[in-house]
C-alpha positions in Angstrom: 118.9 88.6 85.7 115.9 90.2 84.2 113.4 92.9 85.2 109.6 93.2 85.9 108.9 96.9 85.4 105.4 98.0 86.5 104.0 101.6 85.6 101.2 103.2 87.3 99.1 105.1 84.5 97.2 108.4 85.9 99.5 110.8 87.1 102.7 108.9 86.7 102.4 108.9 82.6 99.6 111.0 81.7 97.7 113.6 83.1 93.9 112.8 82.8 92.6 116.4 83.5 89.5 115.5 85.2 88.6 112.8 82.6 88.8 110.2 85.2 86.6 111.7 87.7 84.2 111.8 84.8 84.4 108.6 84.1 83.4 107.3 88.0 80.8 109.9 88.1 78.9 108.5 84.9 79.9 104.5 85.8 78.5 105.5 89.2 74.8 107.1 87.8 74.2 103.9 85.4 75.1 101.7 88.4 73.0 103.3 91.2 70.3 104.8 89.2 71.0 108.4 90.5 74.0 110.7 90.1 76.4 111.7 92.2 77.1 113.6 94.9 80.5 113.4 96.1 83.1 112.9 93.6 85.2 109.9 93.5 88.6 109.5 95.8 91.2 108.2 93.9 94.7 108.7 94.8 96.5 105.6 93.8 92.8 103.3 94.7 92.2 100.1 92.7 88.4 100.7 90.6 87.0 98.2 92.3 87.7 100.0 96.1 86.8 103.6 94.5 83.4 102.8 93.2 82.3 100.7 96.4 83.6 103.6 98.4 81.6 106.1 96.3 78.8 103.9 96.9 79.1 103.8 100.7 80.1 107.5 100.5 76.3 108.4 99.5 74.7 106.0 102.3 74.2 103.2 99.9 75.4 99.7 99.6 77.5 98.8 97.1 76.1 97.1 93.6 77.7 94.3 92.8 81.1 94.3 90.4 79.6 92.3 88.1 77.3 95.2 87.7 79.7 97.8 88.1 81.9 97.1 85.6 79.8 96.9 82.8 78.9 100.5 83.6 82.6 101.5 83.9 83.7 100.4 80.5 81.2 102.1 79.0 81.9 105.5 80.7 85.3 105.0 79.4 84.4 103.9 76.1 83.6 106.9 74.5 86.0 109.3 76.8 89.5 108.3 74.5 89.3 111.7 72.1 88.1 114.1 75.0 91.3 112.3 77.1 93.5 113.0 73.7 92.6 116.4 73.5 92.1 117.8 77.5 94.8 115.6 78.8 98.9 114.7 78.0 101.4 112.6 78.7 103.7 113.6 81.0 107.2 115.2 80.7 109.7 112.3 79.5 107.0 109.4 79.6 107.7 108.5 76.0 111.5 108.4 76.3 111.5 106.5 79.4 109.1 104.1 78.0 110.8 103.3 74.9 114.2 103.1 76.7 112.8 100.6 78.8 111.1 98.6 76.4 114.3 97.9 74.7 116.7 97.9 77.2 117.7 93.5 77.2 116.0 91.9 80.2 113.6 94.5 80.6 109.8 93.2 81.0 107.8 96.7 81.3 104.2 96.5 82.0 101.4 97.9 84.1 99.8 97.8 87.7 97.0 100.2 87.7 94.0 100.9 90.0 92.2 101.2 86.4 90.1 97.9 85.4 92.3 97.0 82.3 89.4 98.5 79.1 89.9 102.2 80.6 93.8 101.5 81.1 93.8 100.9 77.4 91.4 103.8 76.5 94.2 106.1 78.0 97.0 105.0 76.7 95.7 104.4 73.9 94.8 108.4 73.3 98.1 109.3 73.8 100.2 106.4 71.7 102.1 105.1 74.7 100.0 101.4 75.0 102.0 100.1 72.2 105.3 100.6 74.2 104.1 98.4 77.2 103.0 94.8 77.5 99.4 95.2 78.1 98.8 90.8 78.3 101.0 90.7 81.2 99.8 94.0 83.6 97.8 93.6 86.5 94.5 96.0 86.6 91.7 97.3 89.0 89.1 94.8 88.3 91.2 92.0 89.3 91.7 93.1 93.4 90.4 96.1 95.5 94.3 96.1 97.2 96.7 97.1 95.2 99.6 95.0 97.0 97.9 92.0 95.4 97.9 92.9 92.0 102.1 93.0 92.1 101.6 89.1 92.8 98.7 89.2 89.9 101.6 91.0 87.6 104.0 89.2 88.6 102.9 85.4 88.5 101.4 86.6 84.9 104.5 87.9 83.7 107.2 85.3 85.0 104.4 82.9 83.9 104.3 84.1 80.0 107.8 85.1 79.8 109.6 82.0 81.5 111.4 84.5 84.2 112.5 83.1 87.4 110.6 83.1 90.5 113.1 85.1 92.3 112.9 87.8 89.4 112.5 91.2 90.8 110.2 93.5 90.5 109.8 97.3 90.8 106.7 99.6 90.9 106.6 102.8 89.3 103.7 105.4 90.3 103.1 108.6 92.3 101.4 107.8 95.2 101.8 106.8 98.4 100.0 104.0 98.2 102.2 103.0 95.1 104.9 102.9 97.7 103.3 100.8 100.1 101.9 98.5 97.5 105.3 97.8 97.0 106.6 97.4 100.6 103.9 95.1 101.3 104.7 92.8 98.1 108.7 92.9 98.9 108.9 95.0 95.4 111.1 97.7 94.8 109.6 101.4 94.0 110.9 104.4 92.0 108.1 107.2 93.9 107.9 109.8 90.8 106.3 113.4 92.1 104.3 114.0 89.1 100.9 113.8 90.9 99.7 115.6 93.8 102.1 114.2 96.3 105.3 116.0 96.7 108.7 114.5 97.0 108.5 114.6 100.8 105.5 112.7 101.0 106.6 110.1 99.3 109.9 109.7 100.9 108.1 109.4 104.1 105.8 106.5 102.7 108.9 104.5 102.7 110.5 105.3 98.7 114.0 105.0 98.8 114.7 106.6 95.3 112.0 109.8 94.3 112.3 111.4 91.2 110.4 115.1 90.3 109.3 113.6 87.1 110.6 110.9 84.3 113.0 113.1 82.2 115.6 112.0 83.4 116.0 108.5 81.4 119.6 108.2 81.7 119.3 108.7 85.7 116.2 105.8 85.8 118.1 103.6 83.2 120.9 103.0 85.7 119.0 102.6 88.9 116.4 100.0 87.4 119.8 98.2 85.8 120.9 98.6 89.1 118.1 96.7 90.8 118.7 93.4 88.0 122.1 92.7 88.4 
């Protein structure tokens, strides 16, 4: 049976160093027509909920998306070789990537709060978009809840691919609402510590496997095999 494999980007294969918070802080000044306050609250948030909350955070109503993302892929635009050279990929990323991409069966994508232009922008800066199939992911601009971008991903994927209906799937990502995501779409998660949620807070969101980081390929190889018997 095959495998849909969906990776979270920020935190769970690079490091942005800021570059993200950047990013929502200049998409938010060209949208609103004054800059910002408060700073953007991301942890595992789709685009679309961060910058309506930002909104609401400084007493002001929403724009609408259509005018919002405009203004976001241009803040990320021109962000790729300040990404490159502040931020990384994380310990193992590339390994586990390419392990998965060519491991028979495998279908190994993305689900990411980021609307898909900026999800490109960072992995782009750091080589790691060609290992993934970008067509098939599901991204921030298409849902503010991140539970309904694993049906997005998956109908996409099983769609363009010719898998089963009954294929499963598995979320990859850092957060707790990674895990939940998950729960909520009857997926399977692998909870990776690599952000700023240890390995206790994400065993208590409900991850049954949690991994310190993604160096371990031979270790992630066999459970994700595991879950496509």
């Amino acid at each position: 049976m095959p495998l849909i494999v969906l990776w979270d980007i920020d935190h769970t294969l690079i490091e942005n160093s800021g570059v993200s918070k950047e990013i929502y802080a200049a998409a938010f000044a060209a949208a609103a027509g004054r800059t910002a306050v408060h700073p953007a609250r991301t942890e595992g948030r789709t685009d679309r909920l961060i910058l309506a909350e930002m909104f609401r955070d400084h007493g002001m109503q929403p724009q609408p998306w259509e005018q919002i993302l405009p203004a976001l892929e241009a803040a990320g635009a021109g962000c790729e070789a300040d990404l490159a050279r502040r931020g990384r990929a994380l310990p193992g990323v590339r390994e586990a990537l390419v392990a998965v991409a060519d491991e028979p069966g495998m279908i190994s994508s993305v689900l990411t709060g980021n609307i898909a232009a900026n999800a490109r922008v960072k992995l782009r800066a750091f080589g790691l978009d060609v290992l993934l199939d970008m067509e098939c992911g599901a991204y921030g601009e298409q849902s503010e809840d991140r539970a309904a971008l694993v049906k997005v991903a998956r109908d996409h994927i099983q769609e363009v691919h010719g898998l089963p209906h009954d294929t499963p799937v598995v979320l990859i990502g850092d957060t707790p609402r990674d895990v939940q995501a998950a729960l909520d779409s009857e997926a399977h998660v692998v909870a990776v510590a690599s952000g700023i949620h240890s390995t206790e807070d994400l065993s208590a969101a409900g991850a049954s496997l949690v991994l310190p980081d993604l160096r371990d390929t031979a270790a992630l190889l066999d459970h994700l095999r595991s879950l496509a018997p």
